[in-house]
C-alpha positions in Angstrom: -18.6 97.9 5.5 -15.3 96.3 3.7 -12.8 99.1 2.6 -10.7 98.4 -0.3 -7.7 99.5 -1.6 -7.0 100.2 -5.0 -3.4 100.2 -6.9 -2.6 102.3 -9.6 -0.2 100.6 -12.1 2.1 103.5 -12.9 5.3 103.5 -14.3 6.9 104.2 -11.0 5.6 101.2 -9.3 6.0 98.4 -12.1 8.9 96.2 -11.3 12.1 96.6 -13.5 11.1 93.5 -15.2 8.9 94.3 -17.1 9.2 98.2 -18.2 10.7 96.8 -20.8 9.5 94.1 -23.5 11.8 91.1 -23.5 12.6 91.4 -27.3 13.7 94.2 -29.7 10.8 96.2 -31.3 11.1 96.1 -35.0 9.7 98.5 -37.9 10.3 96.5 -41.0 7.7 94.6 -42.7 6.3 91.3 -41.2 7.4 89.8 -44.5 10.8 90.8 -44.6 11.1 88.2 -41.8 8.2 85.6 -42.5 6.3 84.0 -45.6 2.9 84.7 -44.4 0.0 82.0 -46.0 -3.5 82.4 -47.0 -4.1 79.2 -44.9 -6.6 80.5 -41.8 -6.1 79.0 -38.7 -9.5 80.3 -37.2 -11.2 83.5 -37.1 -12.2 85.5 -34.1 -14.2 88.8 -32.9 -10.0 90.1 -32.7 -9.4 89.0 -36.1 -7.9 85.6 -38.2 -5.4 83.8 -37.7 -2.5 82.8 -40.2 -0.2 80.1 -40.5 3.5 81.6 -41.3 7.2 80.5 -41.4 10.4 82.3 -40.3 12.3 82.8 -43.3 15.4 82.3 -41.7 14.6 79.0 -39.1 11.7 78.0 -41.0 10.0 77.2 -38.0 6.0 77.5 -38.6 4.3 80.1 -36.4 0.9 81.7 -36.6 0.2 85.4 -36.9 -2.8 87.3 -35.9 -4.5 90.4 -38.1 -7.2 92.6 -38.2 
């Protein structure tokens, strides 16, 4: 009989790296920041994909949605 041990990912136990994401959470509207297209990039059972630009770099990106 093999015995195995489980871990339970608790707060306590999750290295300091990564408590905390590794860039500011924002509440502002996706579009205050990027001009979202109509273009699809692909559609999936989590939703379709969107090609967008950053307003300010106007480096092209993709976004996800439900």
């Amino acid at each position: 009989m093999k015995i195995h041990r489980i871990f339970l990912f608790r707060p306590g136990n999750i290295s300091e790296k990564y408590r905390q994401f590794p860039f500011p959470t924002r509440h502002n509207a996706i579009t205050d920041e990027y001009e979202v297209s109509k273009e699809s990039l692909g559609v999936g059972i989590n939703g379709k994909v969107l090609t967008c630009w950053n307003r300010e770099t106007k480096r092209k990106c993709a976004l996800k949605v439900n």
